[in-house]
N, C-alpha and C positions, 0 to 999 in steps of 0.2 A: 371893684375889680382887683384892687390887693390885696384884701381878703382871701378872693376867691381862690388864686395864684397859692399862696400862702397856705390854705385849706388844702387845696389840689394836692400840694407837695408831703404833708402833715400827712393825707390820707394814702398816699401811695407807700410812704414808709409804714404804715401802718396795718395796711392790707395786705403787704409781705410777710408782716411778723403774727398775722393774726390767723395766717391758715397753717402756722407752725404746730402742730399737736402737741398739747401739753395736757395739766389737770381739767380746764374745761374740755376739750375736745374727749380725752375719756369718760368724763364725767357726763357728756351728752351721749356718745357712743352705749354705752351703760345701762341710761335712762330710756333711751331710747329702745333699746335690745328687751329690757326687761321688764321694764312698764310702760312703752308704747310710745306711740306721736304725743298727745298729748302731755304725759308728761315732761317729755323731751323740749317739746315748745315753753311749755313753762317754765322748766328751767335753764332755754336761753335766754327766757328774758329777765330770771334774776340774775344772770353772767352780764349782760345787755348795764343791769341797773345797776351794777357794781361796778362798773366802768366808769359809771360818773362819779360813783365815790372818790374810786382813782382820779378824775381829772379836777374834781373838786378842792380836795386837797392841794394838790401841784398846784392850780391857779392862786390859793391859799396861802401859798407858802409851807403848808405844814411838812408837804412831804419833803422837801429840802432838810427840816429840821431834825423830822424820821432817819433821812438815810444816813446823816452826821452823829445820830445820838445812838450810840451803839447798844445801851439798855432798850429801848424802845424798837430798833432794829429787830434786835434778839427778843424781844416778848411776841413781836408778831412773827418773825421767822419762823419760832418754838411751837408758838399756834397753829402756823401753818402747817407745820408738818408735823404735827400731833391731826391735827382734823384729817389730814392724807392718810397715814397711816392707822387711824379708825375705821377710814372708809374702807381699805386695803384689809383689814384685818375681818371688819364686816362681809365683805365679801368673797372672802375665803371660806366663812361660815355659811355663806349661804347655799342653799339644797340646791337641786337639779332644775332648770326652768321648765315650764309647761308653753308651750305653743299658743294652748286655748285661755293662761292668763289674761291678756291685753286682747282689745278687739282691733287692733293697727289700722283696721278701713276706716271708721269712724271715730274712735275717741270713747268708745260707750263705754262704761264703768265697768268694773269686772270685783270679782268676791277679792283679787287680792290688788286694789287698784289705792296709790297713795294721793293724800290729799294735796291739791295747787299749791298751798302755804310751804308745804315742806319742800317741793318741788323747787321752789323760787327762792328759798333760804339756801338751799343744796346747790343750786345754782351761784348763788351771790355770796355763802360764803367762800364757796372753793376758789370763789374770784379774790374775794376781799382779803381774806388771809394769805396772798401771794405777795410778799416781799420784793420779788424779784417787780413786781407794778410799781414798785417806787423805785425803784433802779432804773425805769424802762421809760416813763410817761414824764419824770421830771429833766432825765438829757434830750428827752424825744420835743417837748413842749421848749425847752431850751434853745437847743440847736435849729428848730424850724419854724418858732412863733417867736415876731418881734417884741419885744419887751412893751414897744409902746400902742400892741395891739391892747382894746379896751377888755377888761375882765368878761364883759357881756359874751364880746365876740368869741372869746375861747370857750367861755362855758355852752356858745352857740354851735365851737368845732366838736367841743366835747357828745353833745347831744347826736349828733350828724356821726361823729365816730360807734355810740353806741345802738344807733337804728342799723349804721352797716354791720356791726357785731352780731348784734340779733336776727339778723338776716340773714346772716354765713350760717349760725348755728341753725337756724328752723329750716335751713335747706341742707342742711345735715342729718336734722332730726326727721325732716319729709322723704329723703332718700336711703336713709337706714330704717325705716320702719313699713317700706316696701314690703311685699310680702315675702318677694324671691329671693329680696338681700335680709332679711329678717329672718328666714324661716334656714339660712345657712350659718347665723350666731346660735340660733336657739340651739341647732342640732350638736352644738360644741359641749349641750349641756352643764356639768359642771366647768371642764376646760373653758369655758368663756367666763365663771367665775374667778376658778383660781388664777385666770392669765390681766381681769383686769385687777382683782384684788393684789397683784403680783406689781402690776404696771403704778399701782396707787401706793405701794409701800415705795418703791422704788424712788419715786417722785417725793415720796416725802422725804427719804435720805436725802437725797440730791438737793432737795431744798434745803432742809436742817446746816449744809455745809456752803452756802450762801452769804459772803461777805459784804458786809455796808459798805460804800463808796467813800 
């Protein structure tokens, strides 16, 4: 039951900060708008699997070590927002979308459909290379997991955090690839490009200027 209590609390801070729009929330928005439910699924569940990277580490120790070692800080900062601002700049290049690309009812493949692998990498690293997750998950696992909970147990919150993660996102990615709210991003044609391409460079300044604790 202390666990439970314990988890309860962990998850309610957690579920506030996780319908926060940031780089995953665009990056499914995106996915979803431009290669469909499918893809969109798959890449919350590489967002989903990068979470336990995050909580991996923290139980670890390692990220304690990360956020104090200011090389190490700045190598994955630098990353992070180098991988943002490829995506931002990718899709500023990218043409005008087609409607009849993606089949949004079922998932069926289409001539210009990307493969799950990349889907789930695009997912998990936009996760992984976020800095500010070591800012966030080692005060958060701090301040509301007792020290003398068992490693298990956390890696057990950690899991339970990333099934609700992946479940916010795939009922993001099943609501945006509706036909009625789908077929009013396509019609933005390029402007749905240049505005996330716009929102993704943005996000990577914003990162780039992100200080270690």
């Amino acid at each position: 039951m202390q666990y439970a209590f314990e988890f309860a609390g962990l998850l309610a801070v957690f579920s506030v900060l996780m319908v926060v729009p940031g780089a995953d929330f665009v990056m499914v928005v995106r996915q979803s708008v431009v290669h469909g439910r499918r893809a969109a699924i798959i890449t919350s569940f590489g967002i989903g699997t990068s979470l336990l990277f995050h909580v991996s580490y923290t139980i670890l120790g390692i990220g304690l070590i990360v956020s104090k070692s200011l090389l190490l800080f700045s190598m994955l900062k630098w990353a992070g927002a180098a991988y943002l601002l490829y995506l931002g700049i990718k899709a500023l290049r990218a043409g005008p979308m087609e409607l009849g690309a993606v089949d949004v009812r079922d998932g069926a493949d289409a001539p210009k459909t990307i493969s799950a692998m990349r889907c789930f990498l695009m997912g998990f690293v936009t996760n992984a290379l976020n800095p500010k997750a070591v800012l966030f998950f080692l005060p958060l696992f701090t301040a509301m997991v007792s020290h003398e909970t068992p490693a298990v147990v956390k890696g057990v919150y950690g899991l339970l955090m990333a099934v609700v993660l992946i479940a916010w996102f795939v009922g993001v990615s099943m609501f945006l690839t509706m036909a009625s709210v789908r077929d009013r991003f396509v019609a933005w044609g390029r402007w749905f490009n240049k505005a996330t391409g716009m929102i993704f460079i943005g996000l990577g300044v914003k990162l780039a200027t992100v200080q270690a604790g």
